[in-house]
C-alpha positions as CSV (number, residue, x, y, z in Angstrom):
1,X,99.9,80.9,112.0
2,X,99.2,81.6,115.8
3,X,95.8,82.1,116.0
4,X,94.8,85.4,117.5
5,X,93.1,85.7,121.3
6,X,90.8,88.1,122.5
7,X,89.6,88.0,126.1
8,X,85.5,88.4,125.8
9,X,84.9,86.2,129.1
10,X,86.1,88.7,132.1
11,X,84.0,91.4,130.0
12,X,80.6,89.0,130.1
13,X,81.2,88.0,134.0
14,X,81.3,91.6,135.1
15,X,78.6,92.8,133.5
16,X,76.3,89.6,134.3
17,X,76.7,90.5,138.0
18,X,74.6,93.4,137.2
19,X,72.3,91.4,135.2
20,X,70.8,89.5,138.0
21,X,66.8,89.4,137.9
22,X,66.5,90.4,134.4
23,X,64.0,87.6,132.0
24,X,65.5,88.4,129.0
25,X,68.7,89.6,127.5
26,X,69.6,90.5,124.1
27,X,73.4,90.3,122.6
28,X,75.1,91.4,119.9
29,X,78.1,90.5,118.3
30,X,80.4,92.2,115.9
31,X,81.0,89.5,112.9
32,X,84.6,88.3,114.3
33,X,82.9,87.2,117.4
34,X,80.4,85.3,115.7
35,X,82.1,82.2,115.8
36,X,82.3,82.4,119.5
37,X,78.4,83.5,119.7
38,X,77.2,80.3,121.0
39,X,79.8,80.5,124.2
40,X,78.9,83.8,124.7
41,X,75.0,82.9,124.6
42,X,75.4,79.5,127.3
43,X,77.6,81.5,129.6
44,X,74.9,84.5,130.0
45,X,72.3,82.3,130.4
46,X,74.4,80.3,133.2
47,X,75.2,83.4,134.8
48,X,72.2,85.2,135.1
49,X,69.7,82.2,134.7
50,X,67.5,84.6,132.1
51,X,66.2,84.0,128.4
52,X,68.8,85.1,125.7
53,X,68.4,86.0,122.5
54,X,70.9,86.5,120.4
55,X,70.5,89.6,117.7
56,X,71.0,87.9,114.4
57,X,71.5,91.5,112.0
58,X,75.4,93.2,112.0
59,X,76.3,95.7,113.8
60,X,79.1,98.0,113.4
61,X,79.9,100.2,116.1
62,X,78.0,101.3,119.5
63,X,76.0,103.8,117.0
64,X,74.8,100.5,115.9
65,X,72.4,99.0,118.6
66,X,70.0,96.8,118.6
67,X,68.3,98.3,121.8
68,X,64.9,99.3,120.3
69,X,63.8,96.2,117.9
70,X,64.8,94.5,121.3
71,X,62.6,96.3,123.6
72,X,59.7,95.9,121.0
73,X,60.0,92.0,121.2
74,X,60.2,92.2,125.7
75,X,63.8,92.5,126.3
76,X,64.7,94.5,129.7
77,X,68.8,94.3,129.3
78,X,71.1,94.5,126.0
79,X,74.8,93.5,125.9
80,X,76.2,94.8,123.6
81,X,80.0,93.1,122.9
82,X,83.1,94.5,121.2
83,X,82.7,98.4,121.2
84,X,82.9,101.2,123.6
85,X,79.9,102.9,124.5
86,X,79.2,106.7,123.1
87,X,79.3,108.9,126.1
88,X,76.5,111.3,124.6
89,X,74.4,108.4,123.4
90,X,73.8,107.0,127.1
91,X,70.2,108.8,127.6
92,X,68.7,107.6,124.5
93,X,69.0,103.7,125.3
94,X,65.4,102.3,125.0
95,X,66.4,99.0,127.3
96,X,69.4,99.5,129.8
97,X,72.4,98.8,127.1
98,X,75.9,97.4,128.8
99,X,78.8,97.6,127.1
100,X,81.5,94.8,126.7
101,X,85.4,95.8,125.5
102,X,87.1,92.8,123.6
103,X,90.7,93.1,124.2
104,X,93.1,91.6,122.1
105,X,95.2,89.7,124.6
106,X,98.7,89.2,122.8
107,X,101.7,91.9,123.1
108,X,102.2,94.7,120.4
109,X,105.2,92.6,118.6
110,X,107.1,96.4,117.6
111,X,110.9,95.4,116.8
112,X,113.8,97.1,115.2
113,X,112.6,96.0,111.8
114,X,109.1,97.8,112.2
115,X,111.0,100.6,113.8
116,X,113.4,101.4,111.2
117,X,110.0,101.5,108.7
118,X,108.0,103.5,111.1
119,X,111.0,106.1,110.8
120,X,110.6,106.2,106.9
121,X,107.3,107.0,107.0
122,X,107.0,109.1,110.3
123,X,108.5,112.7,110.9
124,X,109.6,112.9,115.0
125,X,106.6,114.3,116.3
126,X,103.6,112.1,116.1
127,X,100.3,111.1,117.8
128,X,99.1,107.3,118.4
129,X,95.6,106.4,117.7
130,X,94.1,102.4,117.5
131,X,90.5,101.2,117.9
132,X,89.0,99.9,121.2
133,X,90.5,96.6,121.2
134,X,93.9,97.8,120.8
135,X,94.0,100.5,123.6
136,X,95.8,99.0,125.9
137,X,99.0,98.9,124.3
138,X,99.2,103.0,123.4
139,X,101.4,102.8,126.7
140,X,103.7,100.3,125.1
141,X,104.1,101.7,121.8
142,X,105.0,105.1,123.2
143,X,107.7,104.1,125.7
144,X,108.8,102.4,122.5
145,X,109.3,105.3,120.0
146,X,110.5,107.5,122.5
147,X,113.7,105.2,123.3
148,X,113.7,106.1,119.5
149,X,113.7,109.7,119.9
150,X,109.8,110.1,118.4
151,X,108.0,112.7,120.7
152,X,104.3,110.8,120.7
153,X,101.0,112.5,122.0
154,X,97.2,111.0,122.7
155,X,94.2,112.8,123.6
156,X,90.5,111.9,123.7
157,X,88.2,113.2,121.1
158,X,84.9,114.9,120.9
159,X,82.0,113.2,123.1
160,X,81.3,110.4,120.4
161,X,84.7,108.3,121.9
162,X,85.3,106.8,125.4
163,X,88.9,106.3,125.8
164,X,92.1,108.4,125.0
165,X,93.4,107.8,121.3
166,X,90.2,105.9,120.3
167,X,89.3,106.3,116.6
168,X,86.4,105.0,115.2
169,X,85.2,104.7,111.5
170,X,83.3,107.8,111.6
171,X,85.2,110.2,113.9
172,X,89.1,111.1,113.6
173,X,89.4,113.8,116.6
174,X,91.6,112.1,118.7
175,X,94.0,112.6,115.5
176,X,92.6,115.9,114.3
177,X,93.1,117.6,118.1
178,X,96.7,116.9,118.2
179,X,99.6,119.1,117.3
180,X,101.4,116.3,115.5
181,X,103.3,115.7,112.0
182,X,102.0,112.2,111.5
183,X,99.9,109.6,113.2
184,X,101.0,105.7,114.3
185,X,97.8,103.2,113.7
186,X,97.8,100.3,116.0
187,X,95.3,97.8,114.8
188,X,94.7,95.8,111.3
189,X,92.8,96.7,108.1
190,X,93.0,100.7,105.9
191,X,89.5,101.5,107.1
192,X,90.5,103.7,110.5
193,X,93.8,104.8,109.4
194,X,92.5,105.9,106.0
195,X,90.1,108.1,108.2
196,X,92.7,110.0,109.5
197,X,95.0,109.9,106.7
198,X,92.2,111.5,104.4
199,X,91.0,114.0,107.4
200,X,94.7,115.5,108.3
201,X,96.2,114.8,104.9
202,X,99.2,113.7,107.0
203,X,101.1,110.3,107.0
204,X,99.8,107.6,109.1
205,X,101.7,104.0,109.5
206,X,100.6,101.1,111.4
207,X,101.4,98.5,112.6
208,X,99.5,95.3,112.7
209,X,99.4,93.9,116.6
210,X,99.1,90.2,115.3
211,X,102.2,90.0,113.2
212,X,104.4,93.1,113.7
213,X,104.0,94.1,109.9
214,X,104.1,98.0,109.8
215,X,103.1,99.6,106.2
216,X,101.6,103.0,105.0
217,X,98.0,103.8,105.1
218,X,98.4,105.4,101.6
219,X,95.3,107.7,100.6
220,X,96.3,108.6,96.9
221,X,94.6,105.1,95.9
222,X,91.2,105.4,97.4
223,X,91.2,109.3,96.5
224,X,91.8,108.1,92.9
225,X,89.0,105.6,92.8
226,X,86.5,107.8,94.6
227,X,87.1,110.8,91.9
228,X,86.7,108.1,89.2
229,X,83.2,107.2,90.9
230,X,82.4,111.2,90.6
231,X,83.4,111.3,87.3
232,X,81.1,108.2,86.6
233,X,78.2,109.7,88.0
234,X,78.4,113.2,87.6
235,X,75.6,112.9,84.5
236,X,73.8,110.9,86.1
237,X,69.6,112.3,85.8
238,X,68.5,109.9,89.0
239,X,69.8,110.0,92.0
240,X,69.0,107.6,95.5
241,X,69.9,109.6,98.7
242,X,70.6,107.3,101.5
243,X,70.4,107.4,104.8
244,X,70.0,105.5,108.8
245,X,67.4,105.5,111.4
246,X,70.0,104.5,114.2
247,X,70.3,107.1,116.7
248,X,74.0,106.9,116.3
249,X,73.5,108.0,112.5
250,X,70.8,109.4,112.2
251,X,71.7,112.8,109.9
252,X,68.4,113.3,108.1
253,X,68.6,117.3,107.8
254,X,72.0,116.2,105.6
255,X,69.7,114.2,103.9
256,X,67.3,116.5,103.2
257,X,69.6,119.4,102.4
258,X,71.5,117.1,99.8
259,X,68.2,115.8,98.3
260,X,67.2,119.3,97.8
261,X,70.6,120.7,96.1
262,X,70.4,117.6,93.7
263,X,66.4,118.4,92.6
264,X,67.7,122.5,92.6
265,X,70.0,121.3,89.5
266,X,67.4,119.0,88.0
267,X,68.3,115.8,89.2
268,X,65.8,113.3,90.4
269,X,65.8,112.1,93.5
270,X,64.5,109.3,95.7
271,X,64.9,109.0,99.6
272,X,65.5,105.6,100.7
273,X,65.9,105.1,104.9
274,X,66.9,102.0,106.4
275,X,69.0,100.7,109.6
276,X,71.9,99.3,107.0
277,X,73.0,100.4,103.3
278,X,74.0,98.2,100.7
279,X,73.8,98.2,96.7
280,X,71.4,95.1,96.8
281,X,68.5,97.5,97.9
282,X,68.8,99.2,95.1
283,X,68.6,96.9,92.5
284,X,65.4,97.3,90.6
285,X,65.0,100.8,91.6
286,X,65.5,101.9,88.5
287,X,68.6,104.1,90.2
């Protein structure tokens, strides 16, 4: 299998020009860049001569910085790799936070085959919507399927997104704003297309940009287990209420308000806050 390339090194030279003077830098790296961590780590410090320290906890989006545990320890710069910034989130940076795309550096590999599927799933009139990796080729796939007589549309979203047709995990509006029939996904893995298929309740296809593969992003399945869950826990007497501190998530008025509709019908309830959410802090909780 050709292994897939992603240009991270123009990204890191730009922004290390305006990095010059600063002592220490932080980084972090989405998990598919870890393996390349250690370049990215030597070539900062060669470029801007200053102490580095790589942020060793995930992160999962640009609502997912590492800017404030950072400042706490002396850091005066952050780069932050793989993810667009939030245009709304710019003010609140507690260390000056830069911003490096990760583009996937290999063509979008659409052929007959993948068209003749993505006109079994698709009515004419669709939007196209990817993830900040994939942007670039939007262009590419709409010249495409209007030689095949689809009538394609991209807009930006609501202030969360950076870029025209950007989805992220958490916000769907560049899908939800159009006047379309269905959506084309340009990128790998359910989680963003599932987004949109579940917030439109229209058909989405993609079409992976590594191998040309173009399925369904079927909802029905995921629906099903999540009303199985409900059913599961609708007895339940205790009840943890979860929630983040990041500024990118930080909803605790929802948490509140759902805490308090849960004790209204009798349920306990127990407030846990932390930056990420997993079912290992709740063992022994009693939950």
């Amino acid at each position: 299998m050709t292994e897939v390339k992603f240009d991270w090194e123009s990204g890191i030279e730009e922004v290390c020009l305006k990095l010059q003077g600063k002592k220490r830098i932080g980084i972090q790296v989405p998990e598919g860049l870890k393996p390349r961590a250690h370049q990215i780590v030597e070539r900062v410090k060669k470029l801007t001569g200053a102490k580095v320290i790589l942020w060793g906890e995930p992160t999962y989006g640009a609502c997912d910085l590492a800017d404030r545990p950072l400042e706490e320890i002396g850091a005066d710069a952050l780069i932050h790799m793989g993810h667009l910034p939030m245009p709304y989130h710019s003010e609140f940076y507690a260390v000056p936070t830069y911003f490096v795309p990760v583009r996937h550096t290999g063509d979008l590999k659409l052929n007959d085959k993948g068209l003749a599927i993505i006109k079994e799933i698709l009515p004419p009139k669709i939007g196209i919507v990817t993830t900040a990796q994939h942007l670039h080729l939007i262009d590419e796939a709409a010249k495409e399927l209007e030689k095949s007589e689809f009538d394609t549309s991209v807009t930006t979203g609501g202030p969360r997104l950076a870029a025209a047709g950007q989805l992220l995990g958490c916000n769907s509006s560049a899908a939800r704003k159009l006047d379309v029939d269905g959506y084309l996904y340009i990128g790998t893995g359910l989680f963003h297309p599932l987004t949109v298929a579940l917030s439109t309740g229209k058909k989405v296809a993609c079409i992976d940009p590594h191998s040309g593969e173009v399925t369904e992003a079927d909802a029905r399945p995921f629906l099903k287990q999540r009303y199985a869950a409900i059913s599961v826990a609708k007895d339940a007497r205790r009840w943890a209420v979860l929630f983040s501190n990041q500024i990118g998530q930080k909803r605790i008025d929802l948490a509140d308000k759902i805490a308090d509709l849960l004790a209204s019908d009798g349920r306990e309830t127990m407030m846990i806050g932390s930056i990420h959410q997993s079912y290992e802090q709740l063992l022994g909780l009693g939950i």
